[in-house]
N, C-alpha and C positions, 0 to 999 in steps of 0.2 A: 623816583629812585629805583634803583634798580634791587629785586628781593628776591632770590633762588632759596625757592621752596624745599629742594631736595637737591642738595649739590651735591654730596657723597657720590660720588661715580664710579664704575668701574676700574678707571685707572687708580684711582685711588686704594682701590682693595687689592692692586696688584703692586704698586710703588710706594716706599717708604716716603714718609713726604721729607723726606733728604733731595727726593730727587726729584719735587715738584715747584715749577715757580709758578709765584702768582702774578699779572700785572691788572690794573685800573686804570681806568681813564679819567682825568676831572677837568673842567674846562679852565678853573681860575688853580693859581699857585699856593694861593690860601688855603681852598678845598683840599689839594694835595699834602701840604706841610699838615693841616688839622687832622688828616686821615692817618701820616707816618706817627702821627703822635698818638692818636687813638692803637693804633696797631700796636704800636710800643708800650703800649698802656695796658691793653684790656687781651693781649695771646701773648705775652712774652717774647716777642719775635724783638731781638736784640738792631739797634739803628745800626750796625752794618751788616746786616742781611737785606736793607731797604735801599733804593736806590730812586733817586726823584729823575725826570728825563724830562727837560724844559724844552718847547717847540725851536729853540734855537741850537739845540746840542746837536752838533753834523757826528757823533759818533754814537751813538744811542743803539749801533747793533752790537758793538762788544762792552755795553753795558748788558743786554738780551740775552749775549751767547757767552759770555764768558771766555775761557782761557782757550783760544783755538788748538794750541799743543795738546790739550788733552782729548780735545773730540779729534782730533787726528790719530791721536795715540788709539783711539777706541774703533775706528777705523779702521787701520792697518791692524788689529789685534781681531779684531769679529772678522775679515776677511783671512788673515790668515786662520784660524778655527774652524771658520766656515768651509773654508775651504779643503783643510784637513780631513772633515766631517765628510764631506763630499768623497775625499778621495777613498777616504774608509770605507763608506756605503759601497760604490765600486766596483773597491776589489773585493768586497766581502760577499757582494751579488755574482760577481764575475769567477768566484772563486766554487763558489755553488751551483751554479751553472757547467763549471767544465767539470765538476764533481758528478753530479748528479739530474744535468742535464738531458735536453736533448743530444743525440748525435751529433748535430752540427756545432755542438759550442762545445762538444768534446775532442772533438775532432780535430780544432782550430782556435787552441786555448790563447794562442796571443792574438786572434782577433778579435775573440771574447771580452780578455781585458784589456784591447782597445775601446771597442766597442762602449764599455761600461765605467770605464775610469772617467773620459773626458766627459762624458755628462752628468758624471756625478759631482766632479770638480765644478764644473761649470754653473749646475743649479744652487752649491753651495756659494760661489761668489757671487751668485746674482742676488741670493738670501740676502749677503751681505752687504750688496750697495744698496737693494732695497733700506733695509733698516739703515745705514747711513743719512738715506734721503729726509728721514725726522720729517713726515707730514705733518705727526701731529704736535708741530713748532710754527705752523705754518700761520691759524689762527692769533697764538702771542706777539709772532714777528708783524703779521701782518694789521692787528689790533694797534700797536702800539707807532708803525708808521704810521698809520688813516690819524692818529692822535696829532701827532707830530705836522704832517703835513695842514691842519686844521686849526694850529696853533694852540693845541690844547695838551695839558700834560700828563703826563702815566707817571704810576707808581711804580714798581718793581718789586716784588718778594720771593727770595730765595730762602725756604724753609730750611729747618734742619731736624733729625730726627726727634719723636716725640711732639714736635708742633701739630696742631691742631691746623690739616686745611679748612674744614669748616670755619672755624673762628673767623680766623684771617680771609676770607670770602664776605663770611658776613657783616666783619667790621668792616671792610673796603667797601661792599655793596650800599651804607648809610649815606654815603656821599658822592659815590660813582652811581654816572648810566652804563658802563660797561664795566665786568669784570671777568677776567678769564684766566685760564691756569694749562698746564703745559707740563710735561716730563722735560726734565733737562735734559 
C-alpha cells in the first residue's frame, strides 16, 4: 500500500484546499466503493464531492475537469489582466524613459512607447497562456487515464474549505497504490 510520509506540500501552503483535488487508483470496485466510505467516514468529505470513474466511463475528463465555462472564464479574465499589467508596465517604463532618459528616447517619445508597450503587452499574455496550460493537472489527468485504460478505477476528491488534504491522502492511501492531488 501505498504511505506518504510527509504529504503537506508546498502547494498546499499556498491553496485553500477548496481548490485542491484528490484522485486514487484501486484495481477492484470494491476497493473503490470501501475507500468512498472510509473517506466519508473518517475526514468529512461529504459523497458529492467524491466521484467513482469505472474503466468503462468514455467521459471521465469532465468528471476531472469540471465545469469548462468556468476555466474558460478564468482564461479570458487572467489574459485580459495580464495583459492590462503588461501594458501598464510599458507605458510606465516608456513614460520614464522619455522623462528622464537618455536623449534618444527623449527625442523620439512615440518610438519609445512603441518600443515598450508591445513587449510589455506581450510578455503579460504569454504570463497568461502559460498559467492557462495547468501543467501541474497533467500528473491527475494523466494518473487517472493509465487507471482507466488498465481497467482499473479512480476515486476523485474535490475538497472544500476547512478539509483536511492530509486526511484524505492518507485515508485513500490504506487501499490505493497510487494517490495524487492537483490545484483545480
Amino acid at each position: 500500500m501505498n504511505s506518504p510520509a510527509n504529504h503537506e506540500n508546498i502547494r498546499a501552503a499556498f491553496l485553500s484546499p477548496q481548490h485542491i483535488q484528490v484522485a486514487a487508483v484501486f484495481e477492484t470496485a470494491d476497493e473503490a466503493r470501501a475507500s468512498v466510505t472510509d473517506v466519508e467516514h473518517d475526514t468529512g468529505v461529504g459523497r458529492d464531492q467524491i466521484t467513482i470513474v469505472d474503466p468503462t466511463d468514455s467521459h471521465f475528463s469532465e468528471k476531472l475537469e469540471g465545469d469548462s465555462e468556468s476555466i474558460g472564464r478564468m482564461m479570458w479574465n487572467s489574459h485580459l489582466i495580464l495583459g492590462a499589467v503588461g501594458l501598464a508596465v510599458g507605458l510606465t517604463i516608456a513614460f520614464l524613459l522619455v522623462q528622464f532618459g537618455p536623449e534618444l528616447t527623449q527625442n523620439n517619445p512615440m518610438f519609445t512607447f512603441i518600443a515598450l508597450i508591445s513587449p510589455g503587452i506581450f510578455i503579460g499574455l504569454f504570463v497568461a497562456g502559460l498559467m492557462g496550460l495547468r501543467p501541474d493537472r497533467t500528473e491527475i489527468i494523466d494518473t487517472v487515464r493509465h487507471a482507466i485504460r488498465r481497467k482499473h478505477y479512480a476515486v476523485i476528491v474535490n475538497l472544500k474549505k476547512h478539509q483536511s488534504i492530509k486526511a484524505v491522502v492518507d485515508v485513500l492511501s490504506q487501499r490505493s497504490r497510487k494517490v495524487v492531488e492537483s490545484a483545480q
